[in-house]
SEVEX-543299 format. One line per 3 residues: number of its first residue (from 1); their letters; for each residue x, y, z of C-alpha. Coordinates in nm, 2 decimals, decimal comma. Example, Ala and Ser with C-alpha at 12.3 -4.5 7.8 and 13.67 -1.06 7.14 Angstrom:
1) as) 1,23:-0,45:0,78 ~ 1,37:-0,11:0,71
***
This chain:
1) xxx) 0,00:0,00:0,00 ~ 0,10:0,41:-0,04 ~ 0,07:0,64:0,24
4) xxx) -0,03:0,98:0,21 ~ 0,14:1,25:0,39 ~ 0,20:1,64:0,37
7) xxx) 0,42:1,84:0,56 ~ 0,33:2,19:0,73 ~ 0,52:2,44:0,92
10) xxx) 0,38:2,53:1,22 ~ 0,38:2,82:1,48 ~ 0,43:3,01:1,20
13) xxx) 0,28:3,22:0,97 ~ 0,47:3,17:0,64 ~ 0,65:2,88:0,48
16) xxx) 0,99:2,71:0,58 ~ 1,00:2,91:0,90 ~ 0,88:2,81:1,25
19) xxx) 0,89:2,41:1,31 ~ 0,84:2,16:1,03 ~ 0,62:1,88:1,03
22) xxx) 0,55:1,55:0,87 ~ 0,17:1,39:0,90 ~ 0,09:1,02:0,74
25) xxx) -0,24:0,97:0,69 ~ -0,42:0,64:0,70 ~ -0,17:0,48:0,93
28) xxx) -0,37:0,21:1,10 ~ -0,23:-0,07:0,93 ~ 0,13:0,02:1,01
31) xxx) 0,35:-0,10:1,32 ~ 0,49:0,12:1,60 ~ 0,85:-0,02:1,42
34) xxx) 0,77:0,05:1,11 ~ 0,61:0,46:1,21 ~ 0,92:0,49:1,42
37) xxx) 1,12:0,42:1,07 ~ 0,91:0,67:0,88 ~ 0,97:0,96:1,12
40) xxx) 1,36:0,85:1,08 ~ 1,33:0,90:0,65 ~ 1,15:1,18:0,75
43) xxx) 1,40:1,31:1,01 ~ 1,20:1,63:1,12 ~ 1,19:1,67:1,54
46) xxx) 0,85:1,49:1,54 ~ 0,60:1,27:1,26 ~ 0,27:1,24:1,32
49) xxx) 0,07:0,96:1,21 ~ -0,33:0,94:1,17 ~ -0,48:0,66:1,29
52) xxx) -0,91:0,59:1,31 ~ -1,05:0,69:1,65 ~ -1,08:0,48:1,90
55) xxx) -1,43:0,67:2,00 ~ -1,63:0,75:1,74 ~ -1,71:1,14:1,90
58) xxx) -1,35:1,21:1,84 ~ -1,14:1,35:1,51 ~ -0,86:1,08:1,51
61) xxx) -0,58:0,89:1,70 ~ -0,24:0,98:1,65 ~ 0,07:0,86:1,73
64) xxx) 0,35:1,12:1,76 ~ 0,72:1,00:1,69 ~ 1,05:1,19:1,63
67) xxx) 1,36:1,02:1,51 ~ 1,44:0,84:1,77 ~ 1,14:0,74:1,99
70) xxx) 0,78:0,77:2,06 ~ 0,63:1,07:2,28 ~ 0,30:1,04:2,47
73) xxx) 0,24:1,40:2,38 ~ 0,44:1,73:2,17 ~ 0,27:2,08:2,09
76) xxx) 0,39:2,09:1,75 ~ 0,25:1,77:1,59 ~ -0,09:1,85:1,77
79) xxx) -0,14:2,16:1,62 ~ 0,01:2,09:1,29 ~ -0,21:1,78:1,28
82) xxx) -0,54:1,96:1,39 ~ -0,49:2,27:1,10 ~ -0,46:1,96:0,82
85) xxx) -0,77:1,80:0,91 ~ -0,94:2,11:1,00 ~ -0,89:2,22:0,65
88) xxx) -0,92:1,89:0,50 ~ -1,29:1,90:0,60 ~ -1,36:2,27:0,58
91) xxx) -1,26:2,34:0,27 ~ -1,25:2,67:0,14 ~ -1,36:3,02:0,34
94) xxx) -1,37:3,14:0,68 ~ -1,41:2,85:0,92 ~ -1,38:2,74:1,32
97) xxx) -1,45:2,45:1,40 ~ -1,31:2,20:1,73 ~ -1,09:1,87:1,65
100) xxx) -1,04:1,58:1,91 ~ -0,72:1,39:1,92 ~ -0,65:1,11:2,10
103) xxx) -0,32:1,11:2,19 ~ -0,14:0,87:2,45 ~ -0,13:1,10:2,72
106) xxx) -0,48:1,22:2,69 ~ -0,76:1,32:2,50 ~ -0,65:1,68:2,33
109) xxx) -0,94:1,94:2,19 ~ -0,78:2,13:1,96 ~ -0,99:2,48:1,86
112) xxx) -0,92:2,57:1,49 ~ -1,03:2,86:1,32 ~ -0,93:3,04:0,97
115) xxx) -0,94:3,41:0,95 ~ -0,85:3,60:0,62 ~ -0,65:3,29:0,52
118) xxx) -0,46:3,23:0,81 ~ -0,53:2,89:0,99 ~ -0,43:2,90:1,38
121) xxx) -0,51:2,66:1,61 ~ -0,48:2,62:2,04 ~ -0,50:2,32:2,17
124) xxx) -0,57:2,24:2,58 ~ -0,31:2,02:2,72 ~ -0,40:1,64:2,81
127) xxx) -0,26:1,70:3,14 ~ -0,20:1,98:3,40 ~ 0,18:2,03:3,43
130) xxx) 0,35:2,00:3,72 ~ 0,69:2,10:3,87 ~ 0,93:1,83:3,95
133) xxx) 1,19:1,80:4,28 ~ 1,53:1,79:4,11 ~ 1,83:1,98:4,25
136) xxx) 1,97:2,18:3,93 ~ 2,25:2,39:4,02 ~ 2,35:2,67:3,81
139) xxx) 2,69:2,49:3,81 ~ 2,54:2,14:3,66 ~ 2,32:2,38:3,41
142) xxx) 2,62:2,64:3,30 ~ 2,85:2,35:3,28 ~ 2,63:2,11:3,03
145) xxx) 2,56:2,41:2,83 ~ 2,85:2,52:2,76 ~ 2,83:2,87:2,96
148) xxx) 2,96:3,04:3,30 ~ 2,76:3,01:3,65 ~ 2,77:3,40:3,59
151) xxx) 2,55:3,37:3,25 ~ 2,23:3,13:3,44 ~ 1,94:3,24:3,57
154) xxx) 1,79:3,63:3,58 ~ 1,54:3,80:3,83 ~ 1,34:3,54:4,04
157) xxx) 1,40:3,21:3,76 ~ 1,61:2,93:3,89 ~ 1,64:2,58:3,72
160) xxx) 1,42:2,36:3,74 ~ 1,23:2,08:3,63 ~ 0,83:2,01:3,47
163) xxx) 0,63:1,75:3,36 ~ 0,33:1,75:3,16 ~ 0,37:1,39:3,03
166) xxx) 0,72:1,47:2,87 ~ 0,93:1,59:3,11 ~ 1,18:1,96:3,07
169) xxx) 1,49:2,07:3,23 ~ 1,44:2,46:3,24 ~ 1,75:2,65:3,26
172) xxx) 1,71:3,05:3,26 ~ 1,99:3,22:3,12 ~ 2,05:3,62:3,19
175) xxx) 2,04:3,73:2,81 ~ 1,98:3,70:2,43 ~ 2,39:3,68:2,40
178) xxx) 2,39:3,38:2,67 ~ 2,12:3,24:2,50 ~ 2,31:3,19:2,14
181) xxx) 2,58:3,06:2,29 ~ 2,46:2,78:2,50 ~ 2,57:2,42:2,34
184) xxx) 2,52:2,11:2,50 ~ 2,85:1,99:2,60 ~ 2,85:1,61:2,62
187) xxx) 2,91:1,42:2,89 ~ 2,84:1,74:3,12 ~ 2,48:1,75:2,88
190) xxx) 2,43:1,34:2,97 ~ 2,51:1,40:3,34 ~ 2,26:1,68:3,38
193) xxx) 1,97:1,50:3,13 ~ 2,04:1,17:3,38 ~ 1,98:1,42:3,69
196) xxx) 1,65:1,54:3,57 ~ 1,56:1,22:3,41 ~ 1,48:1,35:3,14
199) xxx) 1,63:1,39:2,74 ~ 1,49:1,76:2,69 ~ 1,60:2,07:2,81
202) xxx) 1,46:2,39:2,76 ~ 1,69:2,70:2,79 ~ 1,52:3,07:2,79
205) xxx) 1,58:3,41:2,84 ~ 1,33:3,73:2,87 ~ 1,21:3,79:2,51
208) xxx) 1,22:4,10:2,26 ~ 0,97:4,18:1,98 ~ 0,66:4,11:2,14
211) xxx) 0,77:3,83:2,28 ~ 0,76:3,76:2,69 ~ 1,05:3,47:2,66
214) xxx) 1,28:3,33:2,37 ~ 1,37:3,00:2,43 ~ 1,56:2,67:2,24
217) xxx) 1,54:2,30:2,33 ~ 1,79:2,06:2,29 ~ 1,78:1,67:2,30
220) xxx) 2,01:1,51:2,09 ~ 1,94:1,21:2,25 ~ 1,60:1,16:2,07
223) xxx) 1,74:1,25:1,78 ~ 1,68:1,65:1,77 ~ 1,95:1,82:1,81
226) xxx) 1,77:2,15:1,84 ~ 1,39:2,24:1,80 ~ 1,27:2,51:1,62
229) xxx) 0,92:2,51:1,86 ~ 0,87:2,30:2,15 ~ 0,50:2,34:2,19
232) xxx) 0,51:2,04:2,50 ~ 0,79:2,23:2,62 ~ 0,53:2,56:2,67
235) xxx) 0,26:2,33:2,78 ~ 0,54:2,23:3,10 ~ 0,65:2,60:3,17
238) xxx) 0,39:2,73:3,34 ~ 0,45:2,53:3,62 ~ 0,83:2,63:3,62
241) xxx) 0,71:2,95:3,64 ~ 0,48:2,90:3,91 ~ 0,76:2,69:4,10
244) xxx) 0,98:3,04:4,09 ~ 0,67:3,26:4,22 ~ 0,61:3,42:3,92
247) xxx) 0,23:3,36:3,82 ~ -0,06:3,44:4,03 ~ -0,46:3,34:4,01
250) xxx) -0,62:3,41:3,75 ~ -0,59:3,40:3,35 ~ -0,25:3,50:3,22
253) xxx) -0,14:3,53:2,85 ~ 0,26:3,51:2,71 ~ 0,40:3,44:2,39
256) xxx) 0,74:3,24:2,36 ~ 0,96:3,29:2,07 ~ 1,20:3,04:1,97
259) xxx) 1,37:2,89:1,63 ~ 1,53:3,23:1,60 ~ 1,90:3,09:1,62
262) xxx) 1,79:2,83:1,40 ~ 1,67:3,08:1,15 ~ 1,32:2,91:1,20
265) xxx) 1,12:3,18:1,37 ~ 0,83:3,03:1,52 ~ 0,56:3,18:1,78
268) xxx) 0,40:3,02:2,05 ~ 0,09:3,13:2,27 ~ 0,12:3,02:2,59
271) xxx) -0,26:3,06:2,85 ~ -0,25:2,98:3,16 ~ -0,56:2,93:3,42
274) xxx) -0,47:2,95:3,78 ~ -0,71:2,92:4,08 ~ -0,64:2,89:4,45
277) xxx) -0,30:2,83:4,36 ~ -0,32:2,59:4,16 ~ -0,28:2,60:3,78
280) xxx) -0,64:2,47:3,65 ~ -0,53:2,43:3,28 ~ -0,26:2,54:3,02
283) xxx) -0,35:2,62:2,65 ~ -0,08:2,63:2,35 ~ -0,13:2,79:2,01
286) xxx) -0,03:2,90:1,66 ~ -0,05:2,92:1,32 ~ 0,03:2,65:1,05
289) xxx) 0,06:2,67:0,69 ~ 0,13:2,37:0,46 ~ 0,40:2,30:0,27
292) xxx) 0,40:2,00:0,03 ~ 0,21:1,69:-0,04 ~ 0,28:1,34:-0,12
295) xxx) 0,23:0,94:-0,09 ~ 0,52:0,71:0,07 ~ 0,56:0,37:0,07
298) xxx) 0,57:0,20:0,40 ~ 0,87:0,01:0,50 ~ 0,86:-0,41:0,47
301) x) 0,69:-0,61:0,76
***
């Protein structure tokens, strides 16, 4: 059999910028070996493959892979998945309309609207993130990263760690300069990844442009060396922010750039419930606009 597939960039508004994305449609007769071998020819940070709903009231399954492993959950795929059947079924024209994935963290409603031919999307995260206890000295962090105790952290952010089904090292770091210059630095990167238990880290700085952060994410070790737009990572840092005292009840909106040292600008909308102290729910959104289109033949049994 042929697979279709397209690709899209997503939290983006225009072509080959923001975080590209691979999604193979009609995927239910294929193995998790064989998707896991896809998303390796494909060798874009994450592949997302369409699967028929387990429930009938919902869009689709999916299964989310990047080069090198499976992820119960990522931002980008989610919302690059949601636009292309969105659009699929809504044809030309104005449109909103809600699609339902079923993801293996959760089940994900994704809003989706088009507005004067942009298609943008937010989606609710499966699960409420969570700081996690890990002791992340600015030492381990500037270390790993290539930098000097003096360049991590700014204001009130420490390190830290968050989970919202993938887990994130967050390392702050005091400016845009300290920001392009941070490089995982191997076995220092392995040791601090093994203390968080984790193989992504997130490294940000206040933002410029509009933006409230910039950010990039490294993990080599699941095959992305860096992402241009971490959309799980943004579902997690609320709750790093709320572990350095830095949100309060109430709604609160920020947008995270990131990509930009890639020269793949991408923007992410980051919402953020909070009630009693306690963060309720987390939103993440964006645009996505489609690149190409194809069909692939899957790889031998």
């Amino acid at each position: 059999m042929t697979l279709a597939f397209c690709t899209c960039d997503v939290f983006t508004t225009e072509r080959y910028s923001g975080n590209p994305l691979a999604v193979v449609s009609g995927a239910d007769g294929l193995s998790g070996s064989a998707m896991q071998r896809i998303a390796g020819e494909f060798n874009l940070s994450e592949t997302i493959f369409i699967l028929t709903a387990q429930d009938a009231a919902h869009t689709a399954r999916v299964r989310i892979f990047t080069p090198g492993r499976e992820l119960p959950f990522a931002g980008h795929p989610t919302v690059g998945c949601a636009v292309m059947l969105a659009e699929n079924a809504a044809g030309e024209g104005d449109f909103e309309t809600i699609v339902t994935l079923e993801e293996q963290a959760g089940l994900v409603p994704v809003t989706v609207w088009r507005r004067g031919g942009r298609v943008t999307a937010t989606l609710t995260a499966p699960l409420t993130p969570f700081a996690v206890d890990a002791s992340i000295t600015a030492m381990d962090a500037a270390v790993a990263l290539g930098l000097s105790p003096a360049d991590i952290g700014f204001g009130p952010h420490r390190c830290g760690v968050a989970e919202a089904g993938p887990r994130f090292i967050f390392v702050p770091v005091s400016n845009l300069d300290a920001l392009s210059r941070a490089t995982p630095n191997g076995a220092a990167f392995e040791a601090l990844m093994a203390q968080g238990k984790t193989h992504e880290v997130f490294v940000y700085t206040a933002g410029t442009e509009g933006a409230d952060y910039r950010g990039r994410m490294f993990a080599p070790d699941i095959g992305i060396p860096e992402d241009p737009a971490t959309g799980a990572a943004s579902a997690c840092f609320p709750a790093h922010l709320d572990a350095c005292g830095l949100l309060t009840d109430g709604t609160t909106d920020l947008v995270m750039h990131q990509g930009y040292e890639m020269g793949r600008p991408s923007r992410i909308a980051i919402g953020i419930d909070r009630a009693q102290g306690t963060i309720a729910a987390v939103r993440v959104g964006g645009s996505a606009i489609r690149v190409s289109s194809g069909t692939l033949e899957p790889p031998a049994p």
